[in-house]
N, CA, C and O of each residue as an XYZ file, in Angstrom:
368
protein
N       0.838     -1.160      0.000
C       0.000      0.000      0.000
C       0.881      1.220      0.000
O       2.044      0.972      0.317
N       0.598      2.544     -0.293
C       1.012      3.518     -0.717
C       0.282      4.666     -0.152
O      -0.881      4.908     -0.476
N       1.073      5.508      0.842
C      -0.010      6.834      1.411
C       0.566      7.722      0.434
O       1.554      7.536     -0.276
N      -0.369      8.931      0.522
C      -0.037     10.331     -0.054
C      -0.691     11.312      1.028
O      -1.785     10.913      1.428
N      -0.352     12.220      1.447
C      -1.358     13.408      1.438
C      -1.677     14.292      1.148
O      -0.720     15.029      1.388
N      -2.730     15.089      0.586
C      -2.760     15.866     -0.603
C      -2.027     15.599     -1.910
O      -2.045     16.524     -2.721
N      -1.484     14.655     -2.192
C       0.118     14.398     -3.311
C       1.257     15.718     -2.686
O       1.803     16.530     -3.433
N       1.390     15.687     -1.525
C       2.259     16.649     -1.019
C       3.399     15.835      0.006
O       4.588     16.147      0.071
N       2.840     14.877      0.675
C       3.643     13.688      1.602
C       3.656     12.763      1.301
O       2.721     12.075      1.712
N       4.431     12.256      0.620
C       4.314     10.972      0.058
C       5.018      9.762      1.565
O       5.974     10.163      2.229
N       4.369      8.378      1.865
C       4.833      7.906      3.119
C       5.307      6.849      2.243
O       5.535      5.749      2.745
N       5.461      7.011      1.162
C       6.123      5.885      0.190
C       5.251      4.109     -0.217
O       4.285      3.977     -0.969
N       5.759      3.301      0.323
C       5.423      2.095     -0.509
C       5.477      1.508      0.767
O       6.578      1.633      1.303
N       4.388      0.737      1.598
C       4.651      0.511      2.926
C       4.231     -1.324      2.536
O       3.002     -1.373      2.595
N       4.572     -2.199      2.320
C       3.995     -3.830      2.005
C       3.838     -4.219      3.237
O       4.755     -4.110      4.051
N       2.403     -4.836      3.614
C       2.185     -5.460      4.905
C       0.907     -6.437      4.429
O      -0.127     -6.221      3.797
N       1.507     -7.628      5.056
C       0.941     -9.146      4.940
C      -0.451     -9.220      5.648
O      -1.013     -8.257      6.172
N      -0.955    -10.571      5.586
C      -1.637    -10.498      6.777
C      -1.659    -10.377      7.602
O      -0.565    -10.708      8.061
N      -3.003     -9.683      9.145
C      -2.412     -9.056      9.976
C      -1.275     -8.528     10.367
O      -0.721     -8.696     11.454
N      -0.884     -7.806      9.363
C       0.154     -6.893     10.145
C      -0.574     -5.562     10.062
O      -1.636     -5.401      9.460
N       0.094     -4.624     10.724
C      -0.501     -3.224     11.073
C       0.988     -2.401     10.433
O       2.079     -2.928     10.214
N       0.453     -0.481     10.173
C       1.112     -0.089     10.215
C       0.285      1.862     10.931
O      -0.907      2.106     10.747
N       0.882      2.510     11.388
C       0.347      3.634     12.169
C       1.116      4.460     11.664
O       2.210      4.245     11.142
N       0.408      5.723     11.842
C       1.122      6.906     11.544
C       0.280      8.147     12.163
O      -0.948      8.172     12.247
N       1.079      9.070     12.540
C       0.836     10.417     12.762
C       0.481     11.430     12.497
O       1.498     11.929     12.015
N      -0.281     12.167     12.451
C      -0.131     13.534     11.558
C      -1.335     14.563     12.066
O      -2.247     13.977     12.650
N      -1.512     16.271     11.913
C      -2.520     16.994     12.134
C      -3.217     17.297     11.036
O      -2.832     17.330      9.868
N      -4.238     17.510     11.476
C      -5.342     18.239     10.557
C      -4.617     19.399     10.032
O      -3.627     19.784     10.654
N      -5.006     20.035      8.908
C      -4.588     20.893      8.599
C      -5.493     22.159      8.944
O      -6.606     21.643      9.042
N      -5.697     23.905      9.252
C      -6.197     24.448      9.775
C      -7.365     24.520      8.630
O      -8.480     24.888      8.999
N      -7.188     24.239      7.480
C      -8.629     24.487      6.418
C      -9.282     23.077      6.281
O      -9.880     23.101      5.206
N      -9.411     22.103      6.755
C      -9.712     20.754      7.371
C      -9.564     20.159      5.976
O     -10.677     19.687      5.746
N      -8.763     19.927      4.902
C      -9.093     19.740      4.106
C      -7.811     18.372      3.681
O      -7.436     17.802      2.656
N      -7.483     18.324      5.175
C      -6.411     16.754      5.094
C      -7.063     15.885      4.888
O      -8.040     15.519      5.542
N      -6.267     15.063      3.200
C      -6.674     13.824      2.934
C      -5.392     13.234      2.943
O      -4.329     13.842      2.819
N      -5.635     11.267      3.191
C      -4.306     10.589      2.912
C      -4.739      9.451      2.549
O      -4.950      8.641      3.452
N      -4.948      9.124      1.428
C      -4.780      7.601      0.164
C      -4.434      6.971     -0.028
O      -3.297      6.948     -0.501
N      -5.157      5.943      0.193
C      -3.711      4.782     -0.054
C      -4.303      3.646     -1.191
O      -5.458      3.611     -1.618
N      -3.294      2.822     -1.521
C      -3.301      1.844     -2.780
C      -3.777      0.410     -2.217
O      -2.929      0.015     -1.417
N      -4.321     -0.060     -2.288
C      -4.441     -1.598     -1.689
C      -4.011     -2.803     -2.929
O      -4.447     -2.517     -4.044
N      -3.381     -3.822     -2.856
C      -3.052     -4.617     -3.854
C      -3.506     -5.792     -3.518
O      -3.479     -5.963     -2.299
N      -3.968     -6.788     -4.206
C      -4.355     -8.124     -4.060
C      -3.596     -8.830     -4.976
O      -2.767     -8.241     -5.669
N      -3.836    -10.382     -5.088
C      -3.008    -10.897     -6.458
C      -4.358    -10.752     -7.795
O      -3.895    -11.024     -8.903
N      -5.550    -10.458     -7.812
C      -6.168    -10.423     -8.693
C      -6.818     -8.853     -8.724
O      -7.517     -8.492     -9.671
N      -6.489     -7.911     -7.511
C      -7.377     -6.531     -7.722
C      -6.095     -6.026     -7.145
O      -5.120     -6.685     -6.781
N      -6.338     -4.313     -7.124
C      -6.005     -3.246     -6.850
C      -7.374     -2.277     -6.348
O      -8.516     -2.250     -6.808
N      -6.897     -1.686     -5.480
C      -8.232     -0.482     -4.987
C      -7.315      0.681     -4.315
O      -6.252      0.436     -3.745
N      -7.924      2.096     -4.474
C      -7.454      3.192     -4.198
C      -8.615      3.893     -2.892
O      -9.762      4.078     -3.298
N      -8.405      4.163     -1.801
C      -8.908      4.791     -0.815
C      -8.614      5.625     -0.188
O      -7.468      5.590      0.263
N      -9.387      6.644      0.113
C      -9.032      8.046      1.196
C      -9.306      7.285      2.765
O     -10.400      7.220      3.326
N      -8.012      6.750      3.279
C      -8.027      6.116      4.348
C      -8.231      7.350      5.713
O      -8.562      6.851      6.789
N      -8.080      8.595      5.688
C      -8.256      9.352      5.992
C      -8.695     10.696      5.158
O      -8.145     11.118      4.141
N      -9.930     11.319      5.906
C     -10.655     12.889      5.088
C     -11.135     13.246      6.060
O     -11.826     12.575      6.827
N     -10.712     14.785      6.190
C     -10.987     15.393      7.154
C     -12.696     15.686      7.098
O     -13.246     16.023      8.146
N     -13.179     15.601      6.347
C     -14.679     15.965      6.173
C     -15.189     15.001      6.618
O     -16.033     15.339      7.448
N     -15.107     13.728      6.479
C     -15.419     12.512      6.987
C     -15.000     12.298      8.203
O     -15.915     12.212      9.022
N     -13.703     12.155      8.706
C     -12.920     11.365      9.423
C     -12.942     12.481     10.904
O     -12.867     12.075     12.063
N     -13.052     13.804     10.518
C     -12.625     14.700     11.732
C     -13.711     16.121     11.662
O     -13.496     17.329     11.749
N     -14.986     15.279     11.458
C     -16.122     16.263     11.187
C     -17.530     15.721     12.209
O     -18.238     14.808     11.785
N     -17.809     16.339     13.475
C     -18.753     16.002     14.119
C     -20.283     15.622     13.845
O     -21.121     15.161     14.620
N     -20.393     16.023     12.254
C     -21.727     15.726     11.332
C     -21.611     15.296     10.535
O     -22.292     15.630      9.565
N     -20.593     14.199     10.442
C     -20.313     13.298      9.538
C     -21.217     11.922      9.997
O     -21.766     11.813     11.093
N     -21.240     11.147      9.177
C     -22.187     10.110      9.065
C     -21.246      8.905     10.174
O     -21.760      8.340     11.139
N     -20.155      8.774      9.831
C     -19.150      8.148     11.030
C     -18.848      8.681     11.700
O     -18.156      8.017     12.471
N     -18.928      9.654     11.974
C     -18.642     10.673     13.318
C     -16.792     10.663     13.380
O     -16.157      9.694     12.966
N     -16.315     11.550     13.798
C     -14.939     11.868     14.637
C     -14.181     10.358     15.530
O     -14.538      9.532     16.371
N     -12.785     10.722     14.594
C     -12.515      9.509     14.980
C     -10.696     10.189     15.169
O      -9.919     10.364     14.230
N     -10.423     10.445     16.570
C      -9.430     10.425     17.395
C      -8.188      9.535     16.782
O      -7.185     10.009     16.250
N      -8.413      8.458     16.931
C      -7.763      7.371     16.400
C      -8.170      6.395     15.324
O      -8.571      5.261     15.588
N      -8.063      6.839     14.196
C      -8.776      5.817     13.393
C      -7.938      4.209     13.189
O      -6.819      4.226     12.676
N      -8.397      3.210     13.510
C      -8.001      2.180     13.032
C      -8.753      1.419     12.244
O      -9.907      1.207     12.614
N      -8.421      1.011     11.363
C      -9.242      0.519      9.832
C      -8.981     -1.119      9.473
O      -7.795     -1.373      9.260
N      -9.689     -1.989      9.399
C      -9.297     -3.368      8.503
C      -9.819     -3.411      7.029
O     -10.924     -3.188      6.536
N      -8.577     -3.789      6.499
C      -8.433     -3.519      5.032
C      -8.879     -4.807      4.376
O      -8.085     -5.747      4.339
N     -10.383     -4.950      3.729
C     -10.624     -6.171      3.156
C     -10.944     -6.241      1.634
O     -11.722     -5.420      1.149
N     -10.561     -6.874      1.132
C     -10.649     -6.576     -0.366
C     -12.180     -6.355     -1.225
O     -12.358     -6.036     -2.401
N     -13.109     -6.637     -0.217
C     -14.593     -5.754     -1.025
C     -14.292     -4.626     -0.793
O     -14.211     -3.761     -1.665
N     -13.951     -4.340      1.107
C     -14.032     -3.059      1.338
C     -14.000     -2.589      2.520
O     -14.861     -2.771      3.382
N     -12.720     -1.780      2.654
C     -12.184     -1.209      3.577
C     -13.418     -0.426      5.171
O     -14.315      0.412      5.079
N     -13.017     -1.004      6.142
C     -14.216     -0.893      7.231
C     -13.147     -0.249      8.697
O     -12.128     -0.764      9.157
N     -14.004      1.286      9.226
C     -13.119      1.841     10.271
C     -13.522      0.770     11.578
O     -14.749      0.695     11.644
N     -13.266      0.451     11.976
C     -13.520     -0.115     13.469
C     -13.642      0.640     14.344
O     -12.861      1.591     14.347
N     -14.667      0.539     15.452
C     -14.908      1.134     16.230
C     -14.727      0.848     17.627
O     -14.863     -0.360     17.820
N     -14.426      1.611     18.869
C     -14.023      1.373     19.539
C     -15.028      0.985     20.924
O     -14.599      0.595     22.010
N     -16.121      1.155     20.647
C     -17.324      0.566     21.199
C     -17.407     -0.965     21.070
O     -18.087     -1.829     21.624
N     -16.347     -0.965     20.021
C     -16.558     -2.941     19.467
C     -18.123     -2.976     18.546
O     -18.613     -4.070     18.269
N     -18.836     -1.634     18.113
C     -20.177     -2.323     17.410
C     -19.552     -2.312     16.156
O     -18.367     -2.236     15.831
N     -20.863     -2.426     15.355
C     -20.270     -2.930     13.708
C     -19.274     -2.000     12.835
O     -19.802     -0.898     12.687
N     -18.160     -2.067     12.284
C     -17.414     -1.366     12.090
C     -18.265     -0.266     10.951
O     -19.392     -0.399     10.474
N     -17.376      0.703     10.767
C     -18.479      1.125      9.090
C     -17.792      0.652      7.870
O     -16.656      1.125      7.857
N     -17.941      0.176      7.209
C     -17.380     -0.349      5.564
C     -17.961      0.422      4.944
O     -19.016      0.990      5.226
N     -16.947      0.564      3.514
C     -17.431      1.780      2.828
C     -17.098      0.639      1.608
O     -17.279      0.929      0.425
């Protein structure tokens, strides 16, 4: 997988197997308009996702609500944030 943000930070080419994890850091920007994308690869697909958007991800009237810490499982229909309540994650 492959982050960007805005195409301004590139976090490069990050390969992680099953269950493995990888984390990262970063602020909102003051015009909330931080996004960061990433590439997902399979041996038969590829998929592109805004694994983070500030409109989504760090917006109190968003449909997933504000998420402090987002942690995400990456499945090849489709990427789902987990929640920390343990209820149903959201898949998009």
């Amino acid at each position: 997988m492959a982050f960007s943000k805005n195409h301004k930070e590139d976090k490069g080419v990050i390969s992680l197997g099953p269950g493995d994890s990888f984390d990262f850091r970063f602020r909102v920007n003051l015009r909330k308009t931080t996004v960061y994308t990433c590439n997902f690869a399979w041996p038969a697909n590829t998929a592109t996702f805004d694994i983070f958007r500030a409109d989504r991800d760090d917006n109190p009237r968003s449909k997933v609500g504000v998420c402090s810490e987002c942690i995400w499982s990456i499945y090849e229909p489709a990427p789902c944030r987990d929640r920390r309540d343990e209820g149903q994650p959201n898949c998009f």
